[in-house]
C-alpha positions in Angstrom: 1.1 22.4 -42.0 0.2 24.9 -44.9 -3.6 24.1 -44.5 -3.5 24.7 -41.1 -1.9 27.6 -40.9 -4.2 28.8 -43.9 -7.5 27.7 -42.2 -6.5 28.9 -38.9 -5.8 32.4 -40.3 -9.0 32.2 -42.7 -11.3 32.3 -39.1 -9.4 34.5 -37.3 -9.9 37.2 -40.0 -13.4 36.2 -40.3 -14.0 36.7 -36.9 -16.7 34.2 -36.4 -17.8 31.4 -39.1 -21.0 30.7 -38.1 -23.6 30.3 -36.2 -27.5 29.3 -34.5 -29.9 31.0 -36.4 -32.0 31.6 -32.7 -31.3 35.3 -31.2 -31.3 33.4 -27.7 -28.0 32.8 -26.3 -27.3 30.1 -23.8 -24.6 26.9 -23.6 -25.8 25.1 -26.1 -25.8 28.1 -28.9 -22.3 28.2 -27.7 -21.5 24.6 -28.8 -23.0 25.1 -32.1 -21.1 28.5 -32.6 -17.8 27.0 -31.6 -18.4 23.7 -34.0 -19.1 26.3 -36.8 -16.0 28.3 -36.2 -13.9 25.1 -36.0 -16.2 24.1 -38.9 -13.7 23.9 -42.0 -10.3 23.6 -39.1 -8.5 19.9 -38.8 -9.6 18.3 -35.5 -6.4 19.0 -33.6 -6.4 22.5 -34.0 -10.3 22.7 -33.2 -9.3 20.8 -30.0 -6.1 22.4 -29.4 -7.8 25.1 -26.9 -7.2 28.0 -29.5 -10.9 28.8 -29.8 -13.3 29.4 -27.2 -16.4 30.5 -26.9 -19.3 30.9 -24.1 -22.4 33.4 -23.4 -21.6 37.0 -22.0 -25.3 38.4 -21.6 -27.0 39.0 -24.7 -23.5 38.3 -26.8 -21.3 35.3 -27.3 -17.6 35.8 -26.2 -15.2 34.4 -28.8 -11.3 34.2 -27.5 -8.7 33.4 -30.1 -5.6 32.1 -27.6 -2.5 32.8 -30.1 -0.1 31.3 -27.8 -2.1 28.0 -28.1 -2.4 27.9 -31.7 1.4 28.7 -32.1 2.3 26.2 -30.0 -0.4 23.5 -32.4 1.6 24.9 -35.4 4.7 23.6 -34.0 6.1 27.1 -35.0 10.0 26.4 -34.0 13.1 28.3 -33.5 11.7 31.2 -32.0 11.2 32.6 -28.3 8.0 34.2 -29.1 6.5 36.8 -26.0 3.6 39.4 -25.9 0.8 37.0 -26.8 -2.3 37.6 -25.3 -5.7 36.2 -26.0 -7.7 38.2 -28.8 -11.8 38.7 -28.6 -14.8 38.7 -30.4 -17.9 39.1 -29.4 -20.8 38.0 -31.8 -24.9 38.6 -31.5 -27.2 36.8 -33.0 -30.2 38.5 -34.4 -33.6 37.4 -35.0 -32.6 37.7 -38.8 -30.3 34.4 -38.8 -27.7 37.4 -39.2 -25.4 38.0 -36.5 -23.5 41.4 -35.2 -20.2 40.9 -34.9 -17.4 43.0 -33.0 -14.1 43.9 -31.4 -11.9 45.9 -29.9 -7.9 44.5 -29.9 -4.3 45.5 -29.8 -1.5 43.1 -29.7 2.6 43.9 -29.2 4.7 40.7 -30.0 8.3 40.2 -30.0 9.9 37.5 -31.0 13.8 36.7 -31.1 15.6 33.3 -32.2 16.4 31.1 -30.0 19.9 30.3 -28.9 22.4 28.9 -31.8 19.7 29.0 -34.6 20.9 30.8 -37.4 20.2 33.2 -38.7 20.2 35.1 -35.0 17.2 37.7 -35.7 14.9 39.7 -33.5 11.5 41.3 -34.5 8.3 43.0 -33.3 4.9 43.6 -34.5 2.8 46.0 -32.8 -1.1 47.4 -33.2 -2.1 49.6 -30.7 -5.6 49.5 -31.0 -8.4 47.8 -33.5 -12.2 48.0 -33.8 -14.1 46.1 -36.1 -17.5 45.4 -36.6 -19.5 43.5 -39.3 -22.8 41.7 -39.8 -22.0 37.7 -40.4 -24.2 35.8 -42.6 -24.1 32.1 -41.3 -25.5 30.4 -44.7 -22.9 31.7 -46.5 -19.9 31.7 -43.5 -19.2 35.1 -45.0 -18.8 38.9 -43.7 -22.1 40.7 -45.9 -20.2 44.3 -44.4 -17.4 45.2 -42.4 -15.4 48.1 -41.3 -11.8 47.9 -39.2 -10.0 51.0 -37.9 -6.6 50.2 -36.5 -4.4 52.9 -35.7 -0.7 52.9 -34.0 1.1 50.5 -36.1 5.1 49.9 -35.5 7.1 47.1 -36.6 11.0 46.3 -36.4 13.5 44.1 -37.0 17.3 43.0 -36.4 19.9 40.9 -37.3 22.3 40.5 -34.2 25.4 39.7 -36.7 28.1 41.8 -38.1 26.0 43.8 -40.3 23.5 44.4 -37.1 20.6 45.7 -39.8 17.5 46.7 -38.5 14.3 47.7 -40.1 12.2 50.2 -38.5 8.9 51.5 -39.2 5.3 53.1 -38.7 1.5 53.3 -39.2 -0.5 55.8 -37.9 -3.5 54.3 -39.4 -5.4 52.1 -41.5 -9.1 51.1 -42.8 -11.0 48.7 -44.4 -14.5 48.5 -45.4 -16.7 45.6 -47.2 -20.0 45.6 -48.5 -21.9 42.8 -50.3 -25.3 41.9 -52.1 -27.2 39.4 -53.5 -25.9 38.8 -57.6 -29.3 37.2 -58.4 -27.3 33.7 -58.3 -28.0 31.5 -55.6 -24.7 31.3 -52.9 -23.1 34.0 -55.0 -22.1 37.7 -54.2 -21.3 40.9 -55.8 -18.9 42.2 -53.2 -16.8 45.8 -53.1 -13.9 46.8 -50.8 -12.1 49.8 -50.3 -9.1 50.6 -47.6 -6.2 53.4 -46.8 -3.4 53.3 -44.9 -1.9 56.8 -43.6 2.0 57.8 -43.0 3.8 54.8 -43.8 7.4 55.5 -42.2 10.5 53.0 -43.2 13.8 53.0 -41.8 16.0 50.8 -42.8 19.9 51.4 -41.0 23.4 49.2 -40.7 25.6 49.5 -37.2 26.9 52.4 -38.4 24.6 53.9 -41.0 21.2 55.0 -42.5 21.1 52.9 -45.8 17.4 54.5 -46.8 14.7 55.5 -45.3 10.9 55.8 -47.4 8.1 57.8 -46.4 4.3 57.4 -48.2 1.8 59.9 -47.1 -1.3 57.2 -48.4 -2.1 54.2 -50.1 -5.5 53.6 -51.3 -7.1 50.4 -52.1 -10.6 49.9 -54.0 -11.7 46.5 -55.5 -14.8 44.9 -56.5 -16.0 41.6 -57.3 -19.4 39.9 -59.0 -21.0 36.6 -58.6 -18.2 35.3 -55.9 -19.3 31.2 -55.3 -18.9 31.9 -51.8 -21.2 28.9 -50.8 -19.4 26.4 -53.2 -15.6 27.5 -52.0 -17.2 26.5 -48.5 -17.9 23.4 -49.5 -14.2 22.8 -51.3 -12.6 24.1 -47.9 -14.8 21.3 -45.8 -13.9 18.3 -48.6 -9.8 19.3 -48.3 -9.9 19.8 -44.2 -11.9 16.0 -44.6 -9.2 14.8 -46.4 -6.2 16.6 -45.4 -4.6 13.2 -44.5 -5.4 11.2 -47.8 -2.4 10.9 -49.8 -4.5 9.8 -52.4 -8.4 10.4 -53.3 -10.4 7.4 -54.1 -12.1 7.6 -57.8 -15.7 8.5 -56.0 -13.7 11.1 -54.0 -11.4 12.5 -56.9 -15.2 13.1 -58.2 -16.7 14.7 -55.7 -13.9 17.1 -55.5 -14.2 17.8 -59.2 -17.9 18.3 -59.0 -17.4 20.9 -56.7 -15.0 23.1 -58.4 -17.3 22.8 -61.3 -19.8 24.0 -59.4 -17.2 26.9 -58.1 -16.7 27.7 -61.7 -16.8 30.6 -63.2 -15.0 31.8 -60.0 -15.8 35.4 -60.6 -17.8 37.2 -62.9 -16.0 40.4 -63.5 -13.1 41.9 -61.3 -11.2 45.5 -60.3 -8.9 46.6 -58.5 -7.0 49.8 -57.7 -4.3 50.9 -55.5 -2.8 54.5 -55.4 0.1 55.5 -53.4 0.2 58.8 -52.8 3.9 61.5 -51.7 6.4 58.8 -52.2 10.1 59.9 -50.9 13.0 57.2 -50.7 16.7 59.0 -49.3 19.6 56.8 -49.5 23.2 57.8 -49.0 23.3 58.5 -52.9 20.7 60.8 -53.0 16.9 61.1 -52.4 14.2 60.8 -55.0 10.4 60.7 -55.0 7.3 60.1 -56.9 4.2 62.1 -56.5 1.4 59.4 -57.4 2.0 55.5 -58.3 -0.8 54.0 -59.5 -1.8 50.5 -60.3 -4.8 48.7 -61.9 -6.2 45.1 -62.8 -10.0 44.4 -64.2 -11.5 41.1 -65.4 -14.5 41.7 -67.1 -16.3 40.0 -70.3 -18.1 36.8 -71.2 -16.6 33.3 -69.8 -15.3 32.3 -73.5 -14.3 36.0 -74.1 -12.8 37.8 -71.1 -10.6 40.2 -71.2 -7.5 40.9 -68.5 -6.5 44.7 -68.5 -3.2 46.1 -66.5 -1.8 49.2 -65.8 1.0 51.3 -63.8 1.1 55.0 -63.8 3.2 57.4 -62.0 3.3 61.5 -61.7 6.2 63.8 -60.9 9.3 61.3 -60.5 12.3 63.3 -58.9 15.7 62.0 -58.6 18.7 63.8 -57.2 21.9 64.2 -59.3 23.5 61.8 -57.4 21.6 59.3 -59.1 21.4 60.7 -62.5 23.6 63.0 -63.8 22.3 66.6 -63.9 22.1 66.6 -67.7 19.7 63.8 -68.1 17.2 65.3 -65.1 15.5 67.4 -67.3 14.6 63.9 -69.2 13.0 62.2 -66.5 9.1 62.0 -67.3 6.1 64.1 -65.8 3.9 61.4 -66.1 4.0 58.4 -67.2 1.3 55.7 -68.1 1.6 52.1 -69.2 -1.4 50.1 -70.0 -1.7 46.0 -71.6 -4.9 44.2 -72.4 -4.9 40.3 -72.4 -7.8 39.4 -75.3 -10.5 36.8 -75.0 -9.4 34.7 -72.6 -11.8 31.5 -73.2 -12.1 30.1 -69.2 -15.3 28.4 -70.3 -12.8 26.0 -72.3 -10.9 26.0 -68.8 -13.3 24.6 -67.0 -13.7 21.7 -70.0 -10.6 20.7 -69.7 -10.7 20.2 -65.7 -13.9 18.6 -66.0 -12.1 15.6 -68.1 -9.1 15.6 -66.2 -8.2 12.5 -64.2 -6.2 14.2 -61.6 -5.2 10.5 -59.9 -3.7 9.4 -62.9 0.2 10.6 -63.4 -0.3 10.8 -67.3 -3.1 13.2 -67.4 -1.5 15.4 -64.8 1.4 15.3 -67.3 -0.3 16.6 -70.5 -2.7 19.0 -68.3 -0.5 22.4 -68.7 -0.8 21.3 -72.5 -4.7 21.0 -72.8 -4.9 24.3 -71.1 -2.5 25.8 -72.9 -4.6 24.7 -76.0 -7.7 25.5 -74.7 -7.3 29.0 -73.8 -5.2 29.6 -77.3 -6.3 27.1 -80.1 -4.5 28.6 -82.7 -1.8 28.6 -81.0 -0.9 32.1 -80.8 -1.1 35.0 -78.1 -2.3 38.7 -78.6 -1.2 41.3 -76.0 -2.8 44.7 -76.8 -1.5 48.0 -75.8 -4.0 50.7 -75.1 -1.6 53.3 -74.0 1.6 53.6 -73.4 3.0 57.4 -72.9 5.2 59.5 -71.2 5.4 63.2 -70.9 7.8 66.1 -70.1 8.7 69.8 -70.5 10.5 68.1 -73.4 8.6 65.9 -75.3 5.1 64.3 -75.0 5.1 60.5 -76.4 2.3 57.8 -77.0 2.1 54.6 -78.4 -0.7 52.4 -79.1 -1.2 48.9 -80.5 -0.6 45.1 -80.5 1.6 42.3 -80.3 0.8 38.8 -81.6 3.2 35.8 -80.1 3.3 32.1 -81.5 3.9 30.0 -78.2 5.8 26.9 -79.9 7.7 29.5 -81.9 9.5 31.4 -79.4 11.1 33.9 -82.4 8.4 34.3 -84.1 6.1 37.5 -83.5 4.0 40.2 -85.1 3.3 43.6 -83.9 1.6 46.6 -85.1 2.0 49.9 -83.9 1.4 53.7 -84.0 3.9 56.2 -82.3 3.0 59.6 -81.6 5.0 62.6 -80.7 3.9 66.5 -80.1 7.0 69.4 -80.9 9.4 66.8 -82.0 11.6 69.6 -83.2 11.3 70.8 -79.1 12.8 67.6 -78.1 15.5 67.2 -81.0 16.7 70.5 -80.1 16.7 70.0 -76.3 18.9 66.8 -76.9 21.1 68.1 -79.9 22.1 70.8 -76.7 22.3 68.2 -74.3 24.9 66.3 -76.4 27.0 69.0 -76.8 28.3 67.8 -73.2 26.9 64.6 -73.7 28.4 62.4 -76.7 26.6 59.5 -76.0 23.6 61.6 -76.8 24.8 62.2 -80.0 23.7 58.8 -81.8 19.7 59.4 -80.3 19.8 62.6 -81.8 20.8 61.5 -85.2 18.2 58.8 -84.9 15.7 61.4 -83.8 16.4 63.3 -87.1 16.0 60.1 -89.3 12.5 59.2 -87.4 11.4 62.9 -88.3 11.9 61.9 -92.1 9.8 59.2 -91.5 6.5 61.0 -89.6 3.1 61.9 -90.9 1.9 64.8 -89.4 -2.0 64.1 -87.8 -4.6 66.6 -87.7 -3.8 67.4 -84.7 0.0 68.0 -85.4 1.3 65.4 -83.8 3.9 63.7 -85.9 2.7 59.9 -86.6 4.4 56.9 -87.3 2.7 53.3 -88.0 4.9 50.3 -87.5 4.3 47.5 -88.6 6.9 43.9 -87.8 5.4 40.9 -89.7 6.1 37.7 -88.4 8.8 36.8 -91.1 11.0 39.4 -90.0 10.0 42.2 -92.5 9.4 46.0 -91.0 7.6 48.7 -92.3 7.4 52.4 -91.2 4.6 54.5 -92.8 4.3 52.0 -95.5 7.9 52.6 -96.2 9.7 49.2 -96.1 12.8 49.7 -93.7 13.7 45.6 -93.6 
């Protein structure tokens, strides 16, 4: 059921999955279109009547019937309206490429059928789409791309006691893909970027508004080098072969393996980004807001030595008093950034491991999470590195930089070294020594604020410094002062 619902879904958002390499179009280049979009799907869905396709002039017509493939998916418990067929329309060119296109809008309301629980209604509504792309049939992958879709609306309710609903809005969003040859055979270096505009949230009770959220943008950017796209196509054919085995034979069991060796490394480097951009959330205890959220991830290195970055950030966070008491507002950070690094990440050792593994026999399947685990950390231990991690008001500016070393059969036992930074210290002592005037429970941070001050160096910069080191027996030292 998962497969099919996966592969399905994987051709409708490819739009086609390829095709004749002839720019003529007649019945026959039909046939062989349809058989390569049904190419990697299970025979009952390809015969199912979901996908159709026949010559429209100089253009194949592709129709996706959603009612038909719902009904194959045995999707249950739901009276299900509003679906209407969806079309592509595909050209070949003399190339072997193929020009690829569309033009849809869909509104679909579903509600549960009588007695199941829970009772629930919903509906999901584009107004309009156009896409177009340029298909590259050797590889059954989009080379570029670009969707516009604009008028999005969406809603739910729960016809109980509580009748909650969830209401919301789109007015637009965008995606974009472009591709090129890495200089590895059936590999590509592939970059993406999309936005989505006024994202409106409304979430309410029978008698109430319990929050509503508004986002002015979101902006997405990734990239991606030496993709195996060719080799993923052929692991999608050998699973929607033998979707029905319960069990692989031994010359099956090493087919499959040889083909997610030849998948491997899966990517050579990866980023991504997403910004959201005039957050506001009001709930019936106040309202609050965020400026900028940001978010990060890149892969990047050698196979035996990669390293896996992360980070969050986030600018101008404002909450009302009715969250936080008016005294501690003036605490809440400007900015804030948080960043962790993942070390030499050995996937070459990875891909040993898999290559040995007997995946039909219980045993080996038992001790695999062990050989990995060994693999990618022979010693044993874990480093997680901090590159930055500060935050920074009208009160104090903070950073903090450094590394933490964990053993993974000794759950207690862990080393970290660390250097804290902190510009007009005597600024934020005094601005919490005042707030704790009104404030006792304030009173204990500024007394430790005092002690740390003891402690600091003072950089050239005039930042006060203070280097931490925790040794993994337990012993702590502060400015090569031993505190434990």
């Amino acid at each position: 059921m998962r497969f099919k619902a996966v592969a399905a879904a994987a051709v409708l958002a490819a739009g086609v999955a390829g095709a004749t390499q002839a720019a003529d179009v007649s019945e026959q280049g039909a046939k062989d279109l349809f058989n390569n979009l049904t190419y990697f799907l299970p025979d009952d869905i390809a015969k199912s009547g979901s996908i159709a396709v026949k010559p429209a002039g100089s253009q194949y017509e592709v129709t996706y019937d959603l009612k038909a493939l719902f009904d194959k998916l045995d999707i249950t418990g739901f009276e299900i309206s509003g679906l209407k067929p969806l079309t592509m329309f595909a050209t070949p060119l003399d190339s072997g490429l193929w020009n690829v296109e569309g033009n849809n809008g869909f509104d679909i309301s579903a509600k549960s059928k009588p007695g199941t629980d829970p009772d629930v209604e919903f509906r999901y509504a584009l107004a309009s789409s156009v896409f177009k792309g340029v298909f590259d049939p050797a590889l059954h992958y989009l080379r570029s791309a670009d969707l516009q879709g604009k008028g999005i609306t969406f809603a739910t309710k729960t016809n109980d006691a509580s009748a909650q609903k969830n209401e919301g809005t789109v007015d637009s969003i965008g995606y974009t893909l472009s591709s090129a040859d890495s200089g590895e055979a059936g590999r590509l270096d592939v970059k993406m970027n999309g936005s989505m505009q006024s994202f409106y949230d409304k979430v309410s009770s029978a008698d109430a508004t319990l929050a509503e959220i508004k986002v002015a943008a979101i902006d997405f950017n990734a990239g991606a080098t030496k993709l195996p796209l060719k080799a993923v196509n052929s692991i999608l054919h050998f699973v929607s072969e033998h979707k029905d085995q319960k069990t692989l034979s031994d010359a099956d069991s090493k087919a499959l393996k040889a083909l997610f060796m030849n998948a491997m490394p899966i990517v050579g480097s990866f980023d991504e980004a997403i910004t959201a951009k005039d957050i506001s959330v009001t709930t019936p205890f106040g309202e609050g807001g965020l400026q900028k959220l940001g978010y990060f991830v890149k892969l990047a290195g050698p196979t035996n030595a990669m390293n896996a970055d992360f980070g969050l950030s986030a600018e101008k966070l404002t909450l009302a008093t009715g969250l936080v008491p008016e005294d501690y507002i003036a605490f809440i950070p400007d900015v804030t950034d948080f960043q962790i690094q993942m070390p030499n990440l050995n996937f070459s050792a990875l891909m040993d491991v898999f290559q040995q593994a007997d995946f039909n026999d219980p045993e080996s399947k038992a001790a695999l999470d062990t050989k990995l685990q060994e693999a990618m950390f022979p010693d044993g231990t874990m480093t997680i590195n901090f590159p930055k991690i500060s935050a920074v008001s009208g009160l104090y500016d903070v950073e903090a930089t450094g590394s933490m070393r964990g053993w993974l059969n000794e759950k207690d036992r862990v080393s970290m070294k660390m250097s804290v930074f902190a510009r007009d210290l005597d600024k934020t002592i005094a601005a919490v020594q005042e707030a704790a005037k009104t404030k006792a429970d304030l009173s204990q941070l500024s007394f430790g604020l005092m002690m740390a001050k003891g402690f600091a160096k003072t950089d050239a910069d005039g930042r006060s410094r203070w280097d931490i080191d925790l040794s993994d027996t337990g012993s702590v030292t502060v400015n090569g002062q031993v505190m434990k």
